[in-house]
BAFI-3210 file (N, C-alpha, C; in Angstrom, 3 decimals, decimal comma, padded with zeros to 6 digits):
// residues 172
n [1|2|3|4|5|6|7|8|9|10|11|12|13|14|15|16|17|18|19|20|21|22|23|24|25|26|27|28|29|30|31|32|33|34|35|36|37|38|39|40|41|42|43|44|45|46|47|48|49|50|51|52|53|54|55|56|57|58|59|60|61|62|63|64|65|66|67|68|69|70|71|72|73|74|75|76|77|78|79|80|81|82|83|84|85|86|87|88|89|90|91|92|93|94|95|96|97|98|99|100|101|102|103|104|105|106|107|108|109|110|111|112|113|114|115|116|117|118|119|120|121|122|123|124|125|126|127|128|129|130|131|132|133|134|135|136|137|138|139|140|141|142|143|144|145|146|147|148|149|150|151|152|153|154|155|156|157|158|159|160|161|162|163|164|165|166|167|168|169|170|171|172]
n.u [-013,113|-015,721|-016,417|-018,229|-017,897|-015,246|-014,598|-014,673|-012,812|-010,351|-009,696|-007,312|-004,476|-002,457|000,666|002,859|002,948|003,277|004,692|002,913|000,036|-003,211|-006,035|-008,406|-011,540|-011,308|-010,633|-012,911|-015,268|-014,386|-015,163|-017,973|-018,660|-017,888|-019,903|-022,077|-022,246|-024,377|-026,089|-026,872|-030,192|-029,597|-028,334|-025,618|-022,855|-020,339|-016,805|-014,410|-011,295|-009,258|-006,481|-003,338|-000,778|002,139|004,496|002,097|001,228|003,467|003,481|001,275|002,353|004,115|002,575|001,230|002,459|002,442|002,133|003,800|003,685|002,066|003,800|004,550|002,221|-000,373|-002,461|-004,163|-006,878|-008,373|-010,706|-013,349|-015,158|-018,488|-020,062|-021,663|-023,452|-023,889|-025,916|-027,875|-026,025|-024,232|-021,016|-020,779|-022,164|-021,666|-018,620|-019,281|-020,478|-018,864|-016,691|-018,250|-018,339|-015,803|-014,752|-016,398|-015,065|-012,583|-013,356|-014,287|-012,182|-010,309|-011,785|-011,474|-008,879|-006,897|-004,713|-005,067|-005,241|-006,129|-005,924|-005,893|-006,772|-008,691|-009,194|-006,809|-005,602|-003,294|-002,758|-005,471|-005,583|-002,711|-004,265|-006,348|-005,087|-003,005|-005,069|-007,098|-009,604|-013,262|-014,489|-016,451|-016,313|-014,074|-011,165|-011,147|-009,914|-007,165|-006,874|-005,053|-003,475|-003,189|-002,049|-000,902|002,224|002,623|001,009|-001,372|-002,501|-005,720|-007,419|-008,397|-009,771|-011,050|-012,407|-012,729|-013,153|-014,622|-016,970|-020,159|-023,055|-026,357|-025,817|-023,168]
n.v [019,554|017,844|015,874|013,672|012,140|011,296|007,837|008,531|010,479|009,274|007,335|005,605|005,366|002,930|001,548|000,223|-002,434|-004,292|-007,488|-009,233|-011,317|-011,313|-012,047|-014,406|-014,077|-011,448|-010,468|-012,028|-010,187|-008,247|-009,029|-009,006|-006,604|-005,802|-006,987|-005,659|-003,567|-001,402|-002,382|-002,548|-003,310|-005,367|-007,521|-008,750|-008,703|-009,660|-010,746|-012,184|-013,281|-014,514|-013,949|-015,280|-016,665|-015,897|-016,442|-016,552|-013,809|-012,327|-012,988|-012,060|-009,705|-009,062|-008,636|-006,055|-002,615|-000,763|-002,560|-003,331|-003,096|-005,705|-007,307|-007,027|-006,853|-009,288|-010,321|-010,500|-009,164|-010,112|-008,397|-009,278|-009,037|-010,599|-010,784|-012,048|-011,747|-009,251|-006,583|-006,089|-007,583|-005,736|-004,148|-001,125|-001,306|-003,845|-002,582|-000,620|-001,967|-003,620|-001,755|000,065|-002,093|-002,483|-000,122|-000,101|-002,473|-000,744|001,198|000,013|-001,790|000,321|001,310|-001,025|-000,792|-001,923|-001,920|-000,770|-000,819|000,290|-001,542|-000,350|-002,502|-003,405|-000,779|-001,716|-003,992|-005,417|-005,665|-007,303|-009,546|-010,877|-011,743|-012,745|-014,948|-016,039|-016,895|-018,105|-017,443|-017,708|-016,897|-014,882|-013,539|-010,784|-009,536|-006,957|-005,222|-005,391|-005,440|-004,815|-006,267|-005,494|-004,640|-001,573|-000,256|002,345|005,676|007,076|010,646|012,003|013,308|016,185|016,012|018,229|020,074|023,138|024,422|022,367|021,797|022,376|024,413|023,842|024,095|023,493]
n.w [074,803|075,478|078,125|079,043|076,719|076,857|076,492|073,457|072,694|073,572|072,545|070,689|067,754|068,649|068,377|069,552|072,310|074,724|076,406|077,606|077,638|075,951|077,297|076,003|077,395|077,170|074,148|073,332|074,358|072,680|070,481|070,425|070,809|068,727|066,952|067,614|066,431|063,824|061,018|057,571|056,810|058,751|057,893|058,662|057,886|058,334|059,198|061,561|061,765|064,268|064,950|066,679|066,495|066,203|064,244|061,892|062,458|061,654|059,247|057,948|058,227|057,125|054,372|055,014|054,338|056,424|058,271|060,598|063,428|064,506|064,650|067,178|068,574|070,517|069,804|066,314|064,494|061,682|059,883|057,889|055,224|053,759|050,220|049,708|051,509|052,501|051,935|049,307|048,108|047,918|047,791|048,763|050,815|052,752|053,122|054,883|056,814|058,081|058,669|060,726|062,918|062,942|064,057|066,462|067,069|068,059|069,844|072,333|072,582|074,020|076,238|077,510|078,496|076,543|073,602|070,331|066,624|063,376|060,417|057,385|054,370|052,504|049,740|048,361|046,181|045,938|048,549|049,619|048,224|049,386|052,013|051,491|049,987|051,855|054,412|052,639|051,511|050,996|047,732|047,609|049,968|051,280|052,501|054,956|056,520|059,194|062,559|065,409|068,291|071,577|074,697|075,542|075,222|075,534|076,693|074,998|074,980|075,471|072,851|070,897|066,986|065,989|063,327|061,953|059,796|058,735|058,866|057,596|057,759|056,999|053,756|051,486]
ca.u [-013,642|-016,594|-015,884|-019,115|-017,277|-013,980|-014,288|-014,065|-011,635|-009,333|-009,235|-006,287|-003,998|-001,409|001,108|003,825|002,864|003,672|004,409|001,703|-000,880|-004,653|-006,951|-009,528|-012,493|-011,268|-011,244|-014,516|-015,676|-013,974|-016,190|-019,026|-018,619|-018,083|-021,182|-023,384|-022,821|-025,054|-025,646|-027,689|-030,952|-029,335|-027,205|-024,781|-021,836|-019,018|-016,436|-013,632|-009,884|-008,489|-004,570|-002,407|000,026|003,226|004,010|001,201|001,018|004,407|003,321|000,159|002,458|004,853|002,272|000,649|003,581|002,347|001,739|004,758|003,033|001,544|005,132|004,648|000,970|-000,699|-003,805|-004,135|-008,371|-008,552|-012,021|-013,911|-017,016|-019,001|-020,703|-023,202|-024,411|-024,139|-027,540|-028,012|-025,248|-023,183|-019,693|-020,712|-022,715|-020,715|-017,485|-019,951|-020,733|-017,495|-016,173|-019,002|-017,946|-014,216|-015,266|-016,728|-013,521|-011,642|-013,822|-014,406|-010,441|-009,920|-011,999|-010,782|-007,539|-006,335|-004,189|-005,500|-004,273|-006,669|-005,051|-006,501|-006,901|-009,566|-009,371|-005,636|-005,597|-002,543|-003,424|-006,790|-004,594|-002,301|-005,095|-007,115|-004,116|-002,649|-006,534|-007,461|-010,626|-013,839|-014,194|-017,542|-014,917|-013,153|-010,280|-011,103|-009,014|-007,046|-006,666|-003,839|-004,589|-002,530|-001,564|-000,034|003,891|002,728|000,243|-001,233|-003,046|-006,716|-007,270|-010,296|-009,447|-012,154|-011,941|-014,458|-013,721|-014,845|-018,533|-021,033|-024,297|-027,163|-025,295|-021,847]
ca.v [018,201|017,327|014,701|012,615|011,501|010,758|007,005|008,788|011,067|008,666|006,321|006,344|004,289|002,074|000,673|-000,346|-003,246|-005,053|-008,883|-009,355|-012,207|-010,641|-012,906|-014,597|-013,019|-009,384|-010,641|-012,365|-008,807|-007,254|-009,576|-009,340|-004,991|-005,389|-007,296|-004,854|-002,283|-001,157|-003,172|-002,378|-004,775|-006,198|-008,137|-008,810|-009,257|-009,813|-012,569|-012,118|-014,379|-013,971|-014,552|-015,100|-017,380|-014,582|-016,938|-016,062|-012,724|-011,733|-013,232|-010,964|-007,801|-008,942|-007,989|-004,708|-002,025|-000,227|-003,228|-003,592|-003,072|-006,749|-008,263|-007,436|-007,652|-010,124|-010,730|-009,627|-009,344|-009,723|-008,382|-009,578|-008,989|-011,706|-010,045|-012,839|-012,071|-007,995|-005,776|-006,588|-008,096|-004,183|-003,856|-000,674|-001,556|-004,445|-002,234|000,408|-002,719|-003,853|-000,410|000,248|-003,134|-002,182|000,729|-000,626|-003,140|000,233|001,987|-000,872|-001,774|001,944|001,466|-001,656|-000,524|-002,872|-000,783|-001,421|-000,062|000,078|-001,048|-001,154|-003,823|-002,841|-001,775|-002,239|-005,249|-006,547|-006,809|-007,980|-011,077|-011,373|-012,356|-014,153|-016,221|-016,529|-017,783|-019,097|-017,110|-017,678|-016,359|-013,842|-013,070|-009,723|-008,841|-005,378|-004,374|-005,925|-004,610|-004,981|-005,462|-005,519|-003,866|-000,608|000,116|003,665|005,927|008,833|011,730|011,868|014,769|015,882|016,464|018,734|021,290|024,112|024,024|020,889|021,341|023,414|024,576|023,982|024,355|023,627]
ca.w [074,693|076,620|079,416|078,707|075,257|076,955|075,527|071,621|072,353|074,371|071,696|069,412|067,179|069,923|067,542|070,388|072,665|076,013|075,964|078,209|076,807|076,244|077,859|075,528|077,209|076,479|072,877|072,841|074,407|071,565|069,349|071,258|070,394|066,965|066,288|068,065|065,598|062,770|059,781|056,906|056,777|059,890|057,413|059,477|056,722|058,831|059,553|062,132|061,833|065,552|065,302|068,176|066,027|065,870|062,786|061,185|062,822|060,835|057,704|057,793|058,533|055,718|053,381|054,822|054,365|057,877|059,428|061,549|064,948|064,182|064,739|068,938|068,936|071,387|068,145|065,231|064,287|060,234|059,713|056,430|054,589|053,209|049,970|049,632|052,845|052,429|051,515|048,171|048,248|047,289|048,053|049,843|051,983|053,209|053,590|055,719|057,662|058,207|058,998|061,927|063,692|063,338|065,011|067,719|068,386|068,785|071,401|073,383|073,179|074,831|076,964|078,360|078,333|075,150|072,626|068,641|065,724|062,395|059,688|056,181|053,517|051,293|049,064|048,004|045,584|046,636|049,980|049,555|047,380|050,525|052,927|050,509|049,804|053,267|055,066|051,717|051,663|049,691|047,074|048,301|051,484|051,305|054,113|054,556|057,466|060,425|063,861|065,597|069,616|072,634|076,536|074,932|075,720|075,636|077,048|074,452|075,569|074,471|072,036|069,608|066,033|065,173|062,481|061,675|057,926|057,836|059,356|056,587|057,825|055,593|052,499|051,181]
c.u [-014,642|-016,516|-016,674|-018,489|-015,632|-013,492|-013,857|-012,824|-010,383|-008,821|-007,730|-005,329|-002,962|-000,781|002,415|002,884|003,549|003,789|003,529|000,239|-002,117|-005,311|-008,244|-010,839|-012,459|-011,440|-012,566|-015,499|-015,732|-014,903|-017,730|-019,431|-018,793|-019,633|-022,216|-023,295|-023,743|-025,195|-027,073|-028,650|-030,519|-028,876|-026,294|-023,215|-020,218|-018,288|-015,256|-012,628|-009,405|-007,115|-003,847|-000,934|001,276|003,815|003,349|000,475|002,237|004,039|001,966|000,682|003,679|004,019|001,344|002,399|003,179|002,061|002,619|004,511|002,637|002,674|005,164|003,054|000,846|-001,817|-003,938|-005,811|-008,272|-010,082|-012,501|-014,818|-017,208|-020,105|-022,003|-024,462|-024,768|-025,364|-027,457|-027,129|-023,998|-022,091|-019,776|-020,952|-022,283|-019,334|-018,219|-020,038|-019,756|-017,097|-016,913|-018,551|-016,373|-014,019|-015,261|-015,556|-013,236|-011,681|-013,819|-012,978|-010,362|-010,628|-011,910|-009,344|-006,740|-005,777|-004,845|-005,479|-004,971|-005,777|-005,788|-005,965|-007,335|-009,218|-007,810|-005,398|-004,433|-002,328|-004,311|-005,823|-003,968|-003,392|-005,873|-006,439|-003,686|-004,133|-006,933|-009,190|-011,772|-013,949|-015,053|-016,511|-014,097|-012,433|-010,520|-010,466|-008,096|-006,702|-005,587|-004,302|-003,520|-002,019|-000,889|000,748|003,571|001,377|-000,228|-002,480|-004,702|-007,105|-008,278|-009,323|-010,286|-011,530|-013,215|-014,583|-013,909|-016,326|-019,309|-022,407|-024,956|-027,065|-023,492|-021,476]
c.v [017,973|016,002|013,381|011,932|011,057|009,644|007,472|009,562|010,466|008,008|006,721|004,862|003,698|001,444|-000,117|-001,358|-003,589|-006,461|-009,939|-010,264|-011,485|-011,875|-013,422|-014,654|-012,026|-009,883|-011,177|-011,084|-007,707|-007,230|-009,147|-007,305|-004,778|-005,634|-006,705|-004,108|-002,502|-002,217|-002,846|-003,518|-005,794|-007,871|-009,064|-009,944|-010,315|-011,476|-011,816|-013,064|-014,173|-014,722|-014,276|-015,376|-016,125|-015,259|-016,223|-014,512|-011,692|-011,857|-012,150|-009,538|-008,206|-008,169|-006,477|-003,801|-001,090|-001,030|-003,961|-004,031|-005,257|-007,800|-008,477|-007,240|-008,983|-010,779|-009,959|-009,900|-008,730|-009,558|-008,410|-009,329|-010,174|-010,753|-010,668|-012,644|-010,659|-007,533|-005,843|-006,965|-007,115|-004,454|-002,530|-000,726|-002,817|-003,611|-001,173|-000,607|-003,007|-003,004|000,386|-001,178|-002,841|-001,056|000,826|-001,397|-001,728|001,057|000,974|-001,464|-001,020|001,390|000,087|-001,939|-001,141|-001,524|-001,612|-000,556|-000,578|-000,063|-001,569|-001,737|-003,382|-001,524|-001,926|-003,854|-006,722|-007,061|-007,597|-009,371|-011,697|-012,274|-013,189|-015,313|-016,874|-017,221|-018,144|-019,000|-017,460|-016,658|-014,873|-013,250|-012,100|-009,660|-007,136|-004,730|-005,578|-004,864|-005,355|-005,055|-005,900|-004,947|-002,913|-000,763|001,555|004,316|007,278|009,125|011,961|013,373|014,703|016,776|017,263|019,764|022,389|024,403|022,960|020,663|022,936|023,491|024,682|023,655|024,048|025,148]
c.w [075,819|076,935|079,256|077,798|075,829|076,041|074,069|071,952|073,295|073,465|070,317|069,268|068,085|068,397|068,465|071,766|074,164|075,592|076,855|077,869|076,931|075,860|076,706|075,930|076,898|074,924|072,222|073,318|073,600|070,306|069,621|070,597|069,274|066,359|066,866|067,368|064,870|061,753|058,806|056,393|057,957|059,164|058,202|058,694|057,355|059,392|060,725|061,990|062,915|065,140|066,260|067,718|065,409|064,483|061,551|061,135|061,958|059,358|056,966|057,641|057,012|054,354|053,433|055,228|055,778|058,864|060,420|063,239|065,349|064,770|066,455|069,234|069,686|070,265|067,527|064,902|062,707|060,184|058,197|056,681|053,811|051,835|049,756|050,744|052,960|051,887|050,365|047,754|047,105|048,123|049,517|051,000|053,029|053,657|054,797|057,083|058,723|059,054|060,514|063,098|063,804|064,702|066,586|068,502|069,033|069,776|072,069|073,816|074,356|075,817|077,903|078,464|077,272|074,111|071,247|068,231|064,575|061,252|058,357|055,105|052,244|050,889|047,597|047,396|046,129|048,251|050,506|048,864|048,582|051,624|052,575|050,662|051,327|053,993|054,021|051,984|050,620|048,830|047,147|049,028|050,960|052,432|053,992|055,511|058,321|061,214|065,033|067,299|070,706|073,854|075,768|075,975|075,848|075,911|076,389|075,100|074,892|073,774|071,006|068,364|064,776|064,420|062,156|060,403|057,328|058,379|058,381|057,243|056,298|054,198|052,237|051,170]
res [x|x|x|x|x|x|x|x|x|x|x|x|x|x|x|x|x|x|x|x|x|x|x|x|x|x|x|x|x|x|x|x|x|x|x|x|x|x|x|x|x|x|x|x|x|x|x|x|x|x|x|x|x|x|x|x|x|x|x|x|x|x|x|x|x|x|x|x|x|x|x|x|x|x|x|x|x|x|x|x|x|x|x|x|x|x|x|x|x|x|x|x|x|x|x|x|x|x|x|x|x|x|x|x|x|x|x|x|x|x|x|x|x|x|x|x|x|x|x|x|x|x|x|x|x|x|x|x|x|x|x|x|x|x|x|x|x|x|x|x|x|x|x|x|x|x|x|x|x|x|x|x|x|x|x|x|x|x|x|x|x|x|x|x|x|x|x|x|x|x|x|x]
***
C-alpha cells in the first residue's frame, strides 16, 4: 500500500460506536465533503436527512435488515437523489451522483476520525418505501443510501483489497 493513499486505505466500514455526541461542525464538514464531489452537468442532485433522533434512528434501522449499527450511532445521514434535478433527469446519473458524495462522507469521516458505515437503499423497493414513508419524501426524491456515523468502539487496521484478476490491460 503506498503511504500517500493512507486516507483510502484506512477507510473502512465502523459498525460499533462510542456514546460520545459528534459535534455539529464535524457533520456540517461531512456535508461540506459530500457536496464537493463530482456531479454530472454539475447537477448537483443530492439531498441529505441528518438524524440524531435515536427514535427515529431505530425506526430507520427497523427497516434496513443490516442496519443495526444505526441503533448506537450518534447520526444517521439518509442520502437522496432528487431526479428532477439529476442530468436529464436519468436515474443513473443521479445514483452516480449520489454515490460520489457518499463517498466523499466516508473519506473525510476517516479521516477525521468519525466511524461510518455505508448502508444501501437503492435500489431495494422495500426500502426505498420505508424512507419514503418514514420522511414522507417527494415523490422525484429517492433514499439511495444512509450512512451511519459515529466515534468508532473499535479500531480496524487499514488494508488494500486489490486483486490482479480484476485489472485487464487493453483488452478483456
Amino acid at each position: 500500500m503506498n503511504p500517500e493513499l493512507k486516507s483510502i486505505f484506512a477507510r473502512r466500514s465502523i459498525r460499533r460506536y462510542t456514546d460520545k455526541p459528534l459535534p455539529d461542525a464535524i457533520v456540517n464538514d461531512l456535508l461540506e465533503a459530500a457536496m464537493a464531489a463530482p456531479s454530472a452537468c454539475a447537477k448537483d442532485p443530492w439531498h441529505f436527512i441528518i438524524v440524531r433522533d435515536t427514535t427515529v434512528l431505530n425506526r430507520i434501522a427497523d427497516g434496513l435488515p443490516n442496519g443495526r449499527m444505526l441503533r448506537e450511532a450518534q447520526v444517521g445521514v439518509v442520502v437522496c437523489g432528487d431526479l428532477a434535478r439529476a442530468h436529464g433527469g436519468l436515474l443513473s446519473y443521479m445514483l452516480q451522483d449520489c454515490s460520489a458524495a457518499i463517498e466523499n462522507i466516508l473519506l473525510a469521516a476517516d479521516m477525521l476520525g468519525v466511524g461510518a458505515c455505508w448502508l444501501g437503499v437503492h435500489p431495494r423497493e422495500e426500502r426505498i418505501k420505508h424512507l419514503a414513508d418514514l420522511f414522507r419524501l417527494p415523490k422525484s426524491v429517492l433514499p439511495v443510501s444512509v450512512v451511519s456515523l459515529g466515534w468508532p468502539a473499535d479500531n480496524a487496521e487499514a488494508r488494500t483489497r486489490y486483486r490482479a484478476d480484476a485489472v485487464h490491460a487493453e483488452t478483456w
